[in-house]
C-alpha positions as CSV (number, residue, x, y, z in Angstrom):
1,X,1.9,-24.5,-16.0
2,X,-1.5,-24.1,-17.1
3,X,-3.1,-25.3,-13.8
4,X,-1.1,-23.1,-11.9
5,X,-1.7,-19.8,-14.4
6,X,-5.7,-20.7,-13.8
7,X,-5.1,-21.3,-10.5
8,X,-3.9,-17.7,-10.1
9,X,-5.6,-16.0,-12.8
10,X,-8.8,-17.9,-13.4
11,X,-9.9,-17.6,-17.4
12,X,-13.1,-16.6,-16.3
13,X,-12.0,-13.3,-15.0
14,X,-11.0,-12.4,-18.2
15,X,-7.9,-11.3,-20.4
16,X,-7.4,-7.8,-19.1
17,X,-7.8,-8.6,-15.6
18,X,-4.1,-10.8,-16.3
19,X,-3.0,-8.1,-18.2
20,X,-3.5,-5.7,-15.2
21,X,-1.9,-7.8,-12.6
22,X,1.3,-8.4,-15.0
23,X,1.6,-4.7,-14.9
24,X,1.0,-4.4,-11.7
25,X,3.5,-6.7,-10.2
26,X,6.1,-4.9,-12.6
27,X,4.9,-2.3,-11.3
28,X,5.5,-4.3,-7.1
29,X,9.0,-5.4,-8.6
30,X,9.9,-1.9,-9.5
31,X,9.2,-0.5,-5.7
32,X,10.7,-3.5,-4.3
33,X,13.9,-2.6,-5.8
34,X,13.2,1.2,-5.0
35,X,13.0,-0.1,-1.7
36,X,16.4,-0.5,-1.3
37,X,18.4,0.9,-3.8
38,X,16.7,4.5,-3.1
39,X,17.8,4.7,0.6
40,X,21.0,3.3,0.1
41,X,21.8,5.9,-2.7
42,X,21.2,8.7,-0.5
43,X,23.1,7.2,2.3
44,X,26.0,7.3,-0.3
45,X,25.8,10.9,-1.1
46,X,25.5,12.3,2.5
47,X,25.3,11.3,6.4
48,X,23.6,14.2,7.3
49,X,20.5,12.3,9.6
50,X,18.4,15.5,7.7
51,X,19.0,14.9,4.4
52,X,18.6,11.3,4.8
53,X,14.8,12.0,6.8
54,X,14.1,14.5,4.4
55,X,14.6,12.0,1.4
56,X,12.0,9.5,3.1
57,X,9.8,12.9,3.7
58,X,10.1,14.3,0.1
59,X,8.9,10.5,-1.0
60,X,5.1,10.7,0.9
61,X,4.3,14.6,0.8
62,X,3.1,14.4,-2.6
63,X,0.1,12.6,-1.4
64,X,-0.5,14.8,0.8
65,X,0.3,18.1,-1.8
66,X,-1.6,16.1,-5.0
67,X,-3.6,13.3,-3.5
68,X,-6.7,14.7,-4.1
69,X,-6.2,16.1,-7.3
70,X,-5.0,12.9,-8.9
71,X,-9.0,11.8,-7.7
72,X,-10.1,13.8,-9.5
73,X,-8.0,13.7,-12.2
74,X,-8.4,10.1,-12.4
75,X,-12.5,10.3,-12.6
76,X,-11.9,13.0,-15.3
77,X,-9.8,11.1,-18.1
78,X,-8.9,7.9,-19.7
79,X,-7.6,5.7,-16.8
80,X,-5.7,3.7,-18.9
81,X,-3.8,6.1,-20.8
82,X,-3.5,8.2,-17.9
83,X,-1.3,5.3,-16.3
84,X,0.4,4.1,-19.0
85,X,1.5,8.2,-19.3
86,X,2.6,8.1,-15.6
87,X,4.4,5.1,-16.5
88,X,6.2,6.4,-19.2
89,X,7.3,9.7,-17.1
90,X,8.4,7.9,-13.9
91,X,10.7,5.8,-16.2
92,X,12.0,9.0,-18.2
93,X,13.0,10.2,-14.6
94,X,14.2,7.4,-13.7
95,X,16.2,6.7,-16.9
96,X,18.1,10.2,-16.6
97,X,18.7,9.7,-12.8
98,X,20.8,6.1,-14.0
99,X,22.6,8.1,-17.0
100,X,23.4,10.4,-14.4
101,X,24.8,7.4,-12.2
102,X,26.9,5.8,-14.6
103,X,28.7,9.6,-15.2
104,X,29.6,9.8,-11.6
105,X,28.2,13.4,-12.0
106,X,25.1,12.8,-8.8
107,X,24.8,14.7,-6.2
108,X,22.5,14.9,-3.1
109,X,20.1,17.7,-4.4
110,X,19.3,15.8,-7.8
111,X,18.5,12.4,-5.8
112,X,16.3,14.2,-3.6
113,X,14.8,16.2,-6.8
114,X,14.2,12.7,-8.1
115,X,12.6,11.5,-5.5
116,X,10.3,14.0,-5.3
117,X,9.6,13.8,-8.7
118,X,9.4,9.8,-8.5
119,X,6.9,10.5,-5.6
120,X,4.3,12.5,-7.3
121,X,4.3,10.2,-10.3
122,X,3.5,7.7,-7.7
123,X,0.7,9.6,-6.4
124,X,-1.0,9.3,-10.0
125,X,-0.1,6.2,-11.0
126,X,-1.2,4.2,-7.8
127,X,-4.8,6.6,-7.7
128,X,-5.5,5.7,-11.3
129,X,-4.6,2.5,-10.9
130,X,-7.2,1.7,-7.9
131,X,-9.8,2.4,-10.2
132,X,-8.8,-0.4,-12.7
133,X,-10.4,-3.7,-11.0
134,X,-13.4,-3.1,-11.1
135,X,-13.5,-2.1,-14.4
136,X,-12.2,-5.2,-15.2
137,X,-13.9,-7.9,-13.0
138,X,-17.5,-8.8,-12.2
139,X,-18.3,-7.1,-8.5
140,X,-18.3,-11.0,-6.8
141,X,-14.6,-11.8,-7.9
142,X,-13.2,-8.3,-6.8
143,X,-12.2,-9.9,-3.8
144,X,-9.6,-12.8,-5.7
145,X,-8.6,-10.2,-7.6
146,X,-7.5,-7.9,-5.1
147,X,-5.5,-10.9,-3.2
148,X,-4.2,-11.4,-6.6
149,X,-2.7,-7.9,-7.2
150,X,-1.9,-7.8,-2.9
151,X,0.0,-10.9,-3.5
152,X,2.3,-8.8,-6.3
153,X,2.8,-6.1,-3.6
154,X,3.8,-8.2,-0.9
155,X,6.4,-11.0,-2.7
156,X,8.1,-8.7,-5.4
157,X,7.8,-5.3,-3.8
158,X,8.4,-6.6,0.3
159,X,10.3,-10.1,0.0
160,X,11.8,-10.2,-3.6
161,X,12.7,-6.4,-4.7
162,X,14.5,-5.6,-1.6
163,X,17.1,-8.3,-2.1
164,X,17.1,-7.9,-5.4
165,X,17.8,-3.9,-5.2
166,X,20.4,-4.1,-2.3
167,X,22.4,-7.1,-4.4
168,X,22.2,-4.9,-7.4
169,X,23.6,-1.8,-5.6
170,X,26.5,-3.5,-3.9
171,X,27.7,-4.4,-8.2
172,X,27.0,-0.9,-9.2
173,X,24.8,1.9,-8.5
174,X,23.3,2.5,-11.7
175,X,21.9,-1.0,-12.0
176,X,18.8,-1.5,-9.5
177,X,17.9,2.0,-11.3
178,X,18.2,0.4,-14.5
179,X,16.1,-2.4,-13.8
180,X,13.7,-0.3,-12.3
181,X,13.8,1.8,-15.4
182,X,12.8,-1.5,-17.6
183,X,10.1,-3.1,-15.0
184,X,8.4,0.8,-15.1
185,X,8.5,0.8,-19.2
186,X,7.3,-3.0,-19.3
187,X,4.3,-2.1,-16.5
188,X,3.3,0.8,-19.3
189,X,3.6,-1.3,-22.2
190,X,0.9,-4.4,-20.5
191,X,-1.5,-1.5,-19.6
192,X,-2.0,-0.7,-22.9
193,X,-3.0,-4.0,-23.2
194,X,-6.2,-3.2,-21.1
195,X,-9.5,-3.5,-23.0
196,X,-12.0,-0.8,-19.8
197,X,-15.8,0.1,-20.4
198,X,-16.3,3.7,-20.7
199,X,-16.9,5.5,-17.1
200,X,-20.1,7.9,-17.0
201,X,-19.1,11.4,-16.4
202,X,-20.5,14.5,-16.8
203,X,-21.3,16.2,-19.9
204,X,-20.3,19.8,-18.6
205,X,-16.4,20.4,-17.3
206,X,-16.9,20.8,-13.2
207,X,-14.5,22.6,-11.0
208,X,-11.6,20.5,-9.6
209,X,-12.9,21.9,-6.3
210,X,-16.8,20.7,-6.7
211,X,-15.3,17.4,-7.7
212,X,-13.0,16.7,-4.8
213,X,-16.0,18.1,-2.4
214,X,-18.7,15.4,-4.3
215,X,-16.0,13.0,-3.8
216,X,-15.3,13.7,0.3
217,X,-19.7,13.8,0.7
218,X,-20.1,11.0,-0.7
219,X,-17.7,9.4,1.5
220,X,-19.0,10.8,4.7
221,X,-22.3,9.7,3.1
222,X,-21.6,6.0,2.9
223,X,-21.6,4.3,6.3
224,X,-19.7,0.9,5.0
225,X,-16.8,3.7,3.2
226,X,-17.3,6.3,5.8
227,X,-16.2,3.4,8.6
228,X,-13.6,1.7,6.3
229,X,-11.8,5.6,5.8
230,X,-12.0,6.5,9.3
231,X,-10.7,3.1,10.8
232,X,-7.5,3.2,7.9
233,X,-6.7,6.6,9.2
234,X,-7.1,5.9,13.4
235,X,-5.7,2.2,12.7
236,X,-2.5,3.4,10.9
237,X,-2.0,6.2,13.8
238,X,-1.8,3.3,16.3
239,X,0.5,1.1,13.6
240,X,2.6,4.4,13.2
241,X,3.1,4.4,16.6
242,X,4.5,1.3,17.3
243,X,6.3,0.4,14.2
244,X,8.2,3.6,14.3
245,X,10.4,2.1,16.7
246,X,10.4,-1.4,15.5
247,X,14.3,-1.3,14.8
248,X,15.1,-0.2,18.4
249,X,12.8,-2.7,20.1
250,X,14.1,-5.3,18.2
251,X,17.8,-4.3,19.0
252,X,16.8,-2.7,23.0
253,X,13.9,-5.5,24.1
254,X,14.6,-8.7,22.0
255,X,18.5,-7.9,21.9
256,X,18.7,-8.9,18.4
257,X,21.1,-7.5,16.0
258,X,20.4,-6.2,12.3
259,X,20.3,-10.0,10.7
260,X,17.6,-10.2,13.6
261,X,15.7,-7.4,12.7
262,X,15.6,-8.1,9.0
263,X,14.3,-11.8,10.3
264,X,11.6,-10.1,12.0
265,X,10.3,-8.0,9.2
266,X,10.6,-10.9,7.0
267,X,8.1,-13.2,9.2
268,X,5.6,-10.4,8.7
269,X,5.9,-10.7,4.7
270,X,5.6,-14.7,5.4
271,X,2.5,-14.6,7.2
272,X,1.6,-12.4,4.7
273,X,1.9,-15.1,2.4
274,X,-0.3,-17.6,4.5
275,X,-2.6,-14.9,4.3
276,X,-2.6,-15.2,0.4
277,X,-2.9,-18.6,0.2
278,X,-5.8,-18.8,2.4
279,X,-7.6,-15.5,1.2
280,X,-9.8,-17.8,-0.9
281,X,-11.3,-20.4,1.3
282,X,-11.8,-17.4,4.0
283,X,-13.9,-15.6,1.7
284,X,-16.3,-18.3,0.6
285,X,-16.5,-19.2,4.6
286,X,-16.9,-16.1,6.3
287,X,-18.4,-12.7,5.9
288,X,-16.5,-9.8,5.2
289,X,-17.3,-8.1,8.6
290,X,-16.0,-11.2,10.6
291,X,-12.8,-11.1,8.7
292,X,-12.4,-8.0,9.5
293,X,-13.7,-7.6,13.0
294,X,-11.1,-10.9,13.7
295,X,-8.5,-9.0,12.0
296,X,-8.7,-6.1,13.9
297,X,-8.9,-7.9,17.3
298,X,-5.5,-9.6,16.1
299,X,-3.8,-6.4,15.6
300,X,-4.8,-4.7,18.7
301,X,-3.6,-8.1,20.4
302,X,-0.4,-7.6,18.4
303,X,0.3,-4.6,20.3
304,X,-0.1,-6.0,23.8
305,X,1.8,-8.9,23.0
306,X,5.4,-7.3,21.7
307,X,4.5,-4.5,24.3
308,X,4.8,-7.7,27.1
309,X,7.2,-9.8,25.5
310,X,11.2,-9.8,25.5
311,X,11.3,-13.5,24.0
312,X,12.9,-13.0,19.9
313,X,10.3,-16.1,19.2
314,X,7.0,-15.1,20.7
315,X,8.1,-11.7,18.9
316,X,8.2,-13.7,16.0
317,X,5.4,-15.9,16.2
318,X,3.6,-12.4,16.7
319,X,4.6,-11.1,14.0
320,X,3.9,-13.6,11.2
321,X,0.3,-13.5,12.8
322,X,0.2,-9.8,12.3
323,X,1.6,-10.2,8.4
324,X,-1.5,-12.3,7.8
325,X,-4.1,-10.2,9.1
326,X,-2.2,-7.1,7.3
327,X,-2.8,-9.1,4.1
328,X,-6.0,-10.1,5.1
329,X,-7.6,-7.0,6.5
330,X,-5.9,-5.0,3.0
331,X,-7.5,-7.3,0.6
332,X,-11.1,-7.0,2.4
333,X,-11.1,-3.0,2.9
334,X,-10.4,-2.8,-0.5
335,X,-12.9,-4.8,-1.9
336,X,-15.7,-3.5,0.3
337,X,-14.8,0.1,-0.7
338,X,-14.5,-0.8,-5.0
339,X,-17.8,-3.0,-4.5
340,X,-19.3,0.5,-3.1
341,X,-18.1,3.2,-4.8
342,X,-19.5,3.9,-8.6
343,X,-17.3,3.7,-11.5
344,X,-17.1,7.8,-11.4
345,X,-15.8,8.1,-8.2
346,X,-13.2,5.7,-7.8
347,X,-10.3,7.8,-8.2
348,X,-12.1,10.4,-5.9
349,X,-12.7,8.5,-3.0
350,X,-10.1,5.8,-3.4
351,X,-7.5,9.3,-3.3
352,X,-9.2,10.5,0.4
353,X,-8.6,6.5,1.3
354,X,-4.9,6.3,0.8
355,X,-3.9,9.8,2.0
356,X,-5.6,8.1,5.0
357,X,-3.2,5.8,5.0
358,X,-0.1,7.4,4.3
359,X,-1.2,10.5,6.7
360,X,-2.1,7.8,9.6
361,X,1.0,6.6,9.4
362,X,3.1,9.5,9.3
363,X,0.9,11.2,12.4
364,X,1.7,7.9,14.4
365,X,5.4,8.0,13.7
366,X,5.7,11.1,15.2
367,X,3.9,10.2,18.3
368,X,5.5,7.0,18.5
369,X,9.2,8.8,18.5
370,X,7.4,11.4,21.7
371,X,6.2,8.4,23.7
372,X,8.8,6.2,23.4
373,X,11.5,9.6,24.4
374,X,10.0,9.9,27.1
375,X,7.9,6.6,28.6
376,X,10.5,4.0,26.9
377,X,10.6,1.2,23.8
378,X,7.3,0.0,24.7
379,X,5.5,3.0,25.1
380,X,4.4,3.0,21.6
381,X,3.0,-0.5,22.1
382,X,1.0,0.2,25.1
383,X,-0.1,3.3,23.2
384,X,-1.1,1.3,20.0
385,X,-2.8,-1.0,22.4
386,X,-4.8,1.3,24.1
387,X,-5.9,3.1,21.3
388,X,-6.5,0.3,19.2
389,X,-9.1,-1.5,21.4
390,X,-11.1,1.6,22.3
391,X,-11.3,2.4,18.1
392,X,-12.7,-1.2,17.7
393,X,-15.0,-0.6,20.4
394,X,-16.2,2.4,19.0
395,X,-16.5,0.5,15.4
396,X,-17.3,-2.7,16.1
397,X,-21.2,-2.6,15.5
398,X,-20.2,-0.5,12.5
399,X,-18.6,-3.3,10.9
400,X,-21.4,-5.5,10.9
401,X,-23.2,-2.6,8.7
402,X,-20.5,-2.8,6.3
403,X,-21.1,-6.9,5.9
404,X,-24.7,-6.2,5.3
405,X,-24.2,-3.5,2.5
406,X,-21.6,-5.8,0.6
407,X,-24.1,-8.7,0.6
408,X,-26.9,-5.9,-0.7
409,X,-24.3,-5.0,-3.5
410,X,-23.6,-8.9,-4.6
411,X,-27.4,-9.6,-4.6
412,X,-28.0,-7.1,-6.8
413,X,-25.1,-7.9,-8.8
């Protein structure tokens, strides 16, 4: 057991770097259930297509309504207290919303209350929590440990919480809340356990304006973050596109039922795992530009490949491909961009970076849904295709620039 825990968490890394990832994967297992559960709970209460979009809308608009002040927010306080009062919130709300269940007395306006609620904590608590690594790790190992905390997200809130939420709701629909009540509290009560250097900041009290400004400059500033932020946001456009209408492509081109579908999704998180287990040896081999210059050339060739296939195993084979690179390509961006950014703007510019993701992929859904109306279930594909390979083109010097300021950083280091 000892191998295995150095294996995953090397000593040399340090305590709060394993306290950090056991909060954080409470944290995964907690959203995995969520994953589930939530939808299920709302589909309970009402069939009403509107409600049920509006639940999944009322979930992501809080990064777009807070995103940006939770940057700055985030730069401006005590990170770790600052989670660990997030924490303590979202399972207060989540606490009252399974009292609630067990009364019988829910109805469709508090779950979508809740959600909304649930959201914005979210928006906070996954900022603040960006900025942690590299507090906690020396600049060369940020790379481990972000496949480390990945590999949380992508068993326990993708494969494991899922199951574990929808089994949970089918014995009672106060119990996947429950548990997600105690995996919040637990995540809150390892944070505490953190041990983070003090972050420079400024001795005068800024406008929350100025700061989210300083924090967007910068970024346009940085050629390596500039390209990173602009290829999550066109990248996840394309992505939007296509996976907006993975369900019906699934049941319309591949003819598979829902059992199929779920299959499908699940060979993504698999590949993702291969993409865990070799994250390691890839990083001592190649440079962080190659992986992901390869990485993007694999997802544009996802695209073309489900867009020309009607075969349910070259669809698969594709997409356990694609669940690699996803891991892959997450782990890398990430570690580029907390190599580059100072400790003081972290939250800042880590903020702008996932409202570029979450915006990207909203944008695409809805031109995926237009395209495939009116040009058919591949449309999106083709689309994703087409506009993936001319953003690469565009970027693909770029990303060698990106290589060559992350070798700068470590030699410096």
């Amino acid at each position: 057991m000892g191998r295995i825990v150095e294996k995953l968490l090397p000593a040399r890394m340090g305590t709060s770097f394993r306290w950090l990832v056991g909060s954080s994967w409470m944290g995964n297992l907690a959203d995995g259930v969520a994953v589930a559960a939530g939808p299920l709970l709302v589909a309970s209460q009402t069939h009403d297509p509107l409600l049920v979009a509006l639940a999944g809308l009322l979930q992501r608009l809080p990064w777009l309504l807070f995103g940006l002040y939770a940057g700055v927010l985030a730069d401006r306080v005590d990170r770790r207290l600052l989670v660990v009062v997030v924490d303590v919130l979202r399972a207060a709300v989540l606490a009252v919303l399974t009292a609630v269940l067990v009364t019988g007395s829910v109805s469709i306006a508090a779950i979508l209350v809740t959600v909304f609620l649930l959201g914005t904590a979210e928006v906070f608590a996954d900022t603040t929590a960006g900025t942690l690594l590299p507090m906690v790790v020396p600049r060369r190992d940020l790379g481990i440990g972000n496949a480390r905390l990945m590999a949380g997200q992508l068993t326990l809130d993708q494969l494991v919480g899922p199951a574990v939420g929808a089994a949970l709701f089918a014995a009672g629909a106060a119990w996947p809340f429950l548990v997600q009540t105690v995996c919040v509290a637990l995540g809150a009560v390892l944070a505490t356990r953190l041990v983070l250097p003090a972050v420079p900041r400024r001795a005068e009290r800024s406008r929350v304006g100025r700061d989210i400004v300083e924090g967007l400059r910068w970024t346009w500033s940085h050629g390596a973050v500039r390209t990173l932020t602009l290829a999550i946001v066109t990248f996840n456009v394309t992505f939007g596109a296509s996976w907006s209408v993975l369900v019906l492509y699934a049941s319309e081109r591949l003819h598979l039922g829902p059992v199929g579908f779920g299959l499908l999704t699940t060979v993504g998180a698999v590949g993702g795992l291969a993409g865990t287990a070799s994250y390691d040896w890839l990083e001592r081999h190649a440079s962080l530009a190659t992986l992901m210059r390869v990485g993007l050339t694999l997802e544009t060739f996802t695209h073309l490949g489900l867009a020309l296939t009607s075969t349910p195993w070259v669809a698969m084979v594709i997409m356990f491909v694609f669940g690699a690179h996803a891991f892959v390509w997450g782990t890398t961006s990430r570690t580029v961009r907390m190599r580059a950014v100072p400790a003081q703007l972290q939250g800042r510019v880590g903020s702008l970076y996932l409202i570029g993701v979450f915006g990207g992929i909203v944008a695409g859904q809805g031109i995926g849904g237009l395209i495939a109306r009116f040009w058919g279930i591949t449309g999106p594909f083709w689309f994703a295709f087409a506009g993936s390979a001319v953003l690469l083109t565009l970027i693909w010097r770029q990303l060698k620039h990106v290589a060559h300021a992350d070798e700068a950083l470590l030699e410096a280091a």
